[in-house]
C-alpha positions in Angstrom: -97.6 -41.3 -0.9 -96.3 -43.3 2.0 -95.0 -46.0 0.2 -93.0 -44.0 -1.9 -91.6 -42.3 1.2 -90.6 -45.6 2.4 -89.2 -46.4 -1.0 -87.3 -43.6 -1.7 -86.1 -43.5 2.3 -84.6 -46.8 1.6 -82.6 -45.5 -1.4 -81.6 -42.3 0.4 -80.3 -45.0 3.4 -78.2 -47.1 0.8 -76.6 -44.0 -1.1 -75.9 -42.8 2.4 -74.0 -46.3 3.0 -72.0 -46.4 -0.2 -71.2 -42.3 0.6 -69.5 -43.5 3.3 -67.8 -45.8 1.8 -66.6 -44.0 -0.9 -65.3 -41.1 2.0 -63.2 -44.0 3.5 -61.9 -45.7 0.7 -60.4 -42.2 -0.5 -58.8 -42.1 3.0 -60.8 -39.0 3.8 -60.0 -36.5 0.6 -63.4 -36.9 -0.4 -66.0 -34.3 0.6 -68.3 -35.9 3.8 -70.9 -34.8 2.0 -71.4 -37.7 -0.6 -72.7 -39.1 3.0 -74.7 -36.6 4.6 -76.7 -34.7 2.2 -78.5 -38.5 1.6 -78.4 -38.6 5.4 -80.6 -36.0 5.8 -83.1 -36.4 2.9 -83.5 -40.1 4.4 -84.5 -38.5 7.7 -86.7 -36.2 6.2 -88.4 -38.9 4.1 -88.4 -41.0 7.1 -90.0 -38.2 9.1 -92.9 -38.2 6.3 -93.0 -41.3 6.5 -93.9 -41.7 10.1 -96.0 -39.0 10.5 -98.5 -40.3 7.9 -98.5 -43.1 9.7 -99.9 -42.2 12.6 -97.2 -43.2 15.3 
């Protein structure tokens, strides 16, 4: 189960990436949250993440 936290934190980090990109390339008229909603599932995953890891 933690590896697929990892895993899907990753993806959640990338489609966070190209969110923002796709907010700036539309100068803005996009909606900001094609960047945060995978913001904050990456934290939550990373959050999992951790805490099964013992830090």
């Amino acid at each position: 189960m933690r590896k697929l936290a990892l895993i899907l934190s990753i993806v959640f980090i990338l489609l966070t990436f190209v969110g923002a990109g796709y907010v700036l390339l539309s100068r803005g008229n996009a909606n900001d949250g094609y960047a945060v909603v995978p913001m904050v599932s990456a934290l939550a995953c990373i959050c999992y993440y951790r805490q099964k890891k013992g830090f």
